[in-house]
C-alpha positions in Angstrom: -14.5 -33.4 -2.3 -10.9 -32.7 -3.5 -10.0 -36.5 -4.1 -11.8 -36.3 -7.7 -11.2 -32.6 -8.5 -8.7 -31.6 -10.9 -6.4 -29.3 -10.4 -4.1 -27.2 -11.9 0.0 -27.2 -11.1 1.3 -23.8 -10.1 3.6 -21.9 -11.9 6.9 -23.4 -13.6 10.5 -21.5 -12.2 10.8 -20.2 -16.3 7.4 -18.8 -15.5 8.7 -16.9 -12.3 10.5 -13.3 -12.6 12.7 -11.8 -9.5 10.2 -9.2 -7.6 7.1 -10.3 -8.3 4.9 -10.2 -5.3 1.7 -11.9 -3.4 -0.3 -10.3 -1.0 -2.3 -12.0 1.5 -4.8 -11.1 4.4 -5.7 -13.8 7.1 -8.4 -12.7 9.8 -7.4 -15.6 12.8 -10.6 -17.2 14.0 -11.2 -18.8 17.5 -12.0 -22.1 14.9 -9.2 -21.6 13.2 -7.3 -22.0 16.5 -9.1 -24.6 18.1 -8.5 -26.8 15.3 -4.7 -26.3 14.5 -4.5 -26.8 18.6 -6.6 -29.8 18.6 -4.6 -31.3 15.5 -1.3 -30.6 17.3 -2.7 -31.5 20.7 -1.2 -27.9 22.3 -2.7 -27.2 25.2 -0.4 -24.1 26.0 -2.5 -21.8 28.3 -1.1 -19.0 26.3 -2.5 -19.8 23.4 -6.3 -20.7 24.9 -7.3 -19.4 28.3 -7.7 -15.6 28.8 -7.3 -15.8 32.2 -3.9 -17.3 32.1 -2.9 -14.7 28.9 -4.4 -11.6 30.6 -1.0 -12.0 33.7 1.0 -12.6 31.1 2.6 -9.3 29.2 0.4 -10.2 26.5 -2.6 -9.6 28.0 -4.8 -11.9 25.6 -4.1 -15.5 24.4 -1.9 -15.1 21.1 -1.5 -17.1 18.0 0.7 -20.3 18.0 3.8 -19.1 15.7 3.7 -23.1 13.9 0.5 -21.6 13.1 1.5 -18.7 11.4 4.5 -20.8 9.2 1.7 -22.8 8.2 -0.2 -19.9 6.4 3.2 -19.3 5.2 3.6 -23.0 3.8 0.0 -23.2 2.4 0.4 -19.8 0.5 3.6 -21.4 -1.3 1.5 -24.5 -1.9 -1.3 -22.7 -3.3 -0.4 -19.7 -4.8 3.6 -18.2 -5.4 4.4 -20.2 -6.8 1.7 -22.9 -6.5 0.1 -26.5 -6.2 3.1 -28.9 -6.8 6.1 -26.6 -4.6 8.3 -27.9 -2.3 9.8 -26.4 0.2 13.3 -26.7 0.7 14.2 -24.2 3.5 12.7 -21.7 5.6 14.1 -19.0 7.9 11.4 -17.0 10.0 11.3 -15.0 12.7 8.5 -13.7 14.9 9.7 -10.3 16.6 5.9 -9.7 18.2 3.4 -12.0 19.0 -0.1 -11.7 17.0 -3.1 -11.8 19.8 -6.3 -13.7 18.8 -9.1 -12.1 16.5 -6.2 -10.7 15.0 -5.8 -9.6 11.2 -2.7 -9.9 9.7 -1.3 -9.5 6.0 1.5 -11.4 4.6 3.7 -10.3 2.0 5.7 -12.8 -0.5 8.2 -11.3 -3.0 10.3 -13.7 -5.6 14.1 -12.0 -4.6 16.3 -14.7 -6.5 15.9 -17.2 -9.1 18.6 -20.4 -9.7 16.9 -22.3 -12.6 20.0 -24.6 -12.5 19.0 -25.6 -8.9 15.2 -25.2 -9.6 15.0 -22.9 -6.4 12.9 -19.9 -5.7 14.1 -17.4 -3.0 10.5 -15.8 -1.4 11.3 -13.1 1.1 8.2 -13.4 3.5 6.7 -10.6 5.8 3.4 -10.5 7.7 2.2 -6.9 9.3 -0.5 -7.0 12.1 -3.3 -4.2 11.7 -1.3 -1.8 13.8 1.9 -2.5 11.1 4.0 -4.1 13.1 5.7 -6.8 12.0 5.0 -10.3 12.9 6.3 -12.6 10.7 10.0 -12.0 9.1 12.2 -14.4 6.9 12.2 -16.1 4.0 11.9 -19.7 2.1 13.3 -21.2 -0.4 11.1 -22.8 -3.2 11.4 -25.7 -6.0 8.3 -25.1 -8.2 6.7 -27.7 -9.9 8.8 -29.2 -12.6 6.9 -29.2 -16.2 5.6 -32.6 -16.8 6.1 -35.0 -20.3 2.9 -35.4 -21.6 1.4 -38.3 -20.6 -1.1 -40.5 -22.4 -2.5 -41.7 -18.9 -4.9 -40.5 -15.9 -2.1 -40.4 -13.4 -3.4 -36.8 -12.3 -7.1 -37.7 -13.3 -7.4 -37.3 -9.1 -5.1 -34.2 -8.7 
């Protein structure tokens, strides 16, 4: 249970240096899919009946692009540059779709810093197995802030 698990807060924007990078490889499931569609109640026949997908030019049910900017989101929360990020802006684009069963890898590079903003510029590509790219743009970060020490539990639960 993550309620009572401590965690760590991810990297501080003096911690950060311009073109450092992230890879990341996601395999997309048939659970993975089900849930995010059963969470957002989508019920496009594109993205669950084969039938319906195989007269498309598709040919197979693809992956929900909201699905893919959240493995976008949840790599800035958990890794570059970590738990306790905010998201300020995001620009993507999504030049071919990604079918289902599909394995895709996802690129984050740090191209700017503004420490007097507190913002993070993270260009953001994702490559299917074949190499072509899925995912294109890029989003703009605060990392967490450093924190006064504190003679209290307030993140006992964090």
């Amino acid at each position: 249970m993550l309620l009572w698990k401590k965690r760590k807060l991810g990297r501080n924007i003096e911690d950060m240096t311009i073109g450092e990078k992230l890879t990341l490889t996601e395999k997309i499931e048939d659970k993975d899919l089900l849930l995010f569609l059963g969470l957002t109640n989508d019920a496009n026949p594109l993205y669950i009946q084969h039938d319906y997908a195989a007269q498309t030019p598709h040919k197979r049910p693809i992956v929900p692009t909201i699905m893919l900017t959240g493995i976008v989101t949840a790599a800035i929360s958990k890794y570059l540059p970590g738990p306790g990020s905010h998201i300020i802006a995001q620009q993507l684009s999504f030049p071919k779709a990604l079918p289902h069963y599909a394995t895709v890898e996802f690129l984050f590079e740090v191209t700017s810093i503004d420490q007097r903003k507190a913002e993070v510029d993270i260009a953001v590509t994702a490559t299917d197995e074949d190499g072509a790219e899925i995912v294109i743009g890029h989003v703009t970060v605060c990392p967490p802030h450093k924190l006064e020490k504190l003679d209290s539990t307030a993140l006992e639960n964090f």
